[in-house]
N, C-alpha and C positions, 0 to 999 in steps of 0.2 A: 504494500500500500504506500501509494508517495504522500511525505509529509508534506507539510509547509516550512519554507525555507527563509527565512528575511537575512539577507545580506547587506551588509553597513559600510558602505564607501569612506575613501577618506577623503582627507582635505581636495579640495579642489580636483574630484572625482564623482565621476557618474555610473552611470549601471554598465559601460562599456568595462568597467574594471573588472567585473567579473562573467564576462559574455561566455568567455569558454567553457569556465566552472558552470553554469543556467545549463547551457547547453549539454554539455557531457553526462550531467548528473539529471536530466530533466528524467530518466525512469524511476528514479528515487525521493525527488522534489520538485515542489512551485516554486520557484523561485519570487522573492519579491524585496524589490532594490529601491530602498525610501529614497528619495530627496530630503538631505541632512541640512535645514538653512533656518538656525538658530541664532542666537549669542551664548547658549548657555546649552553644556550635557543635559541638566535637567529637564531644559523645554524640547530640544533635539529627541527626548525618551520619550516622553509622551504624548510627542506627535506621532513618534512609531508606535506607542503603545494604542495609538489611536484608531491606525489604519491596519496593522497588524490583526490577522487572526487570533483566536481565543488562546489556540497553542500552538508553539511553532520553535524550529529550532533555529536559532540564533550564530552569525556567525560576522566576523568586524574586522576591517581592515585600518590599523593606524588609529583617526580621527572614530573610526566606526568603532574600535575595539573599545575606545573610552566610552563612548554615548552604549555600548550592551553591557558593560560593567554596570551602568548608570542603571540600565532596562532590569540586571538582576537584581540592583538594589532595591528598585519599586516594585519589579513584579516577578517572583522569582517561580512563581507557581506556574507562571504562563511560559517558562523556558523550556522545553525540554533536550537541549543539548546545547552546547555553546563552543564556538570554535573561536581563538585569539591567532590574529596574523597580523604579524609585522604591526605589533602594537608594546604597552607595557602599562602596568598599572601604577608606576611612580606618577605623579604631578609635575608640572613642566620646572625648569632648572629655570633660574634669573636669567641667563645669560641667553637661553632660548626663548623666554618671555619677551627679552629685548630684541632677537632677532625679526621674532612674529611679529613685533609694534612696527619696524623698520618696515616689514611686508605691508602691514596696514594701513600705514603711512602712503606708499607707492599705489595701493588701491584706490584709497580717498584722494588721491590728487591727478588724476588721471592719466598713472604711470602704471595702468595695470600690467602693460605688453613686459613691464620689466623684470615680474616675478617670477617669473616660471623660469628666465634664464640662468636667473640665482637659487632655483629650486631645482632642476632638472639632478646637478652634480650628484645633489643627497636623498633624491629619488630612484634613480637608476644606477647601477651598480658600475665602475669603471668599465669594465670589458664589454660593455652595451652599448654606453653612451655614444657611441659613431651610429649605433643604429637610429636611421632617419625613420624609419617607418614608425619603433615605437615609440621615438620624441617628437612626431607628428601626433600621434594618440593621445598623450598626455597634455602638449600643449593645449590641444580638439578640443578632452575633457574638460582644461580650468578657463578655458574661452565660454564653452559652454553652461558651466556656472556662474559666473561671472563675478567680477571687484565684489560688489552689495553683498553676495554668499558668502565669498571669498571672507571677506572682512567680519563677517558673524560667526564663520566657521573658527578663523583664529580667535576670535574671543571665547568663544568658549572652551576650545583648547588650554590656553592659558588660564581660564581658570576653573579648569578642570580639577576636583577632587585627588586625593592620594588613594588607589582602590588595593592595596597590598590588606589591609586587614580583611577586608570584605570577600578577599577570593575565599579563604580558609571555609567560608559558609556556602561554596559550589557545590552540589550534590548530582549532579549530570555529566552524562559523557562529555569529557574535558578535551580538543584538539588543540595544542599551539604548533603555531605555523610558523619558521621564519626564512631568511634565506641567509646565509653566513655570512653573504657581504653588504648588509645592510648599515650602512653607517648612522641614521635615523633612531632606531629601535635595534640596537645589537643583540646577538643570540644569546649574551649574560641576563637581558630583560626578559627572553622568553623562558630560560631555564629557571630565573627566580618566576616568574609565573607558574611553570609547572611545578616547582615544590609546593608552591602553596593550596592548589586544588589536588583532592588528594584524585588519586587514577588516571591523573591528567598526560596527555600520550604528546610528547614534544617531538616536532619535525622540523630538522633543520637540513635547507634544500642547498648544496653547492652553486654555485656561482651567478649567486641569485642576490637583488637586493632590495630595498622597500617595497616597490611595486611589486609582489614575487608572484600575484595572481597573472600580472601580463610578463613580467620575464619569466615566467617556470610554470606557465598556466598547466600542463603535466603534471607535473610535482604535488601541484596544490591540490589538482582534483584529485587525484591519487590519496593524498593526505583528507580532505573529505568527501569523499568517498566511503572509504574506512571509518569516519567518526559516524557518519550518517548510517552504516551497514550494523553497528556496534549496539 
């Protein structure tokens, strides 16, 4: 029987981020890929918790992994599995709070074209970055979000809750997803994630890095797959 599936984009990403995983996995699941355009995890949750099925299994990318942390702290009855990729549950670092302000800055003053060229590096993993097709995708993506989301999505990134206590109270099949060359969210955050949920199955994909659903879209679905089969 296919479940119900909500998948949770990151920053300045749409449903194309996880097109191949919808696709692959559509015998097993519905897929269904909110539009994340908040200021805040809180309100981000409860617009999913709005349009979202009664039950459904839950899965976040980055910005997505924060705002489903959020979804298990309100409604943890309605999860029935939870997959963390290319995310972490610490709260943003000063020095990354000030990076995002810089971004938001460039949004509000109509220098959007300028962000993605300063975000691309620590998106995509070195051995990638020449590839034009997939930093045509990405830029596609945060065009088609645009500055206004742009700029709500960092805010509530930054102030974003610390959710390391909260995992401890996970009681569902647990996936962490990363890829090793993530410089954003390294594989030390996905590892402290998995000791904290107990049963929690950690995958860490080779030469893969933030985006790892569009550089290792194999890998990932492979990775749930397995959680959704479990």
């Amino acid at each position: 029987m296919r479940q119900d599936l909500v998948l949770l984009p990151g920053l300045a990403c749409d449903a194309r981020l996880y097109e191949a995983q919808a696709e692959a996995l559509a015998d097993l699941a519905v897929p269904l890929v909110p539009h994340l355009d908040a200021p805040s995890v809180g309100e981000m949750a409860e617009a999913v918790l709005g349009a979202a099925p009664k039950r459904f299994a839950l899965a976040g990318l980055s910005m997505g992994g924060y705002v489903a942390m959020e979804i298990l702290r309100r409604a943890p009855s309605r999860v029935t599995r939870l997959a963390l990729i290319s995310t972490t549950a610490r709260p943003d670092m000063p020095e990354q709070s000030a990076m995002r302000r810089e971004l938001i800055e460039l949004a509000r003053s109509d220098r959007f074209a300028l962000v993605m060229p300063r975000l691309l590096p620590k998106l995509i993993s070195a051995h990638r970055r020449g590839d034009a097709v997939l930093k045509k995708l990405v830029i596609g993506m945060a065009d088609a979000v645009g500055p206004e989301t742009f700029v709500h999505q960092q805010t509530a990134i930054i102030g974003r809750p610390d959710s390391r206590e909260d995992l401890g109270q996970v009681r569902v099949p647990t996936a962490i997803v990363c890829g090793d060359a993530d410089e954003l969210t390294p594989p030390d955050r996905h590892t402290e994630m998995a000791a904290l949920i107990a049963g929690a199955k950690l995958t860490v994909i080779p030469k893969s890095g933030h985006l790892a659903t569009l550089e290792a879209p194999e890998a990932v679905t492979a990775a749930l797959r397995e959680w959704l089969a479990d």
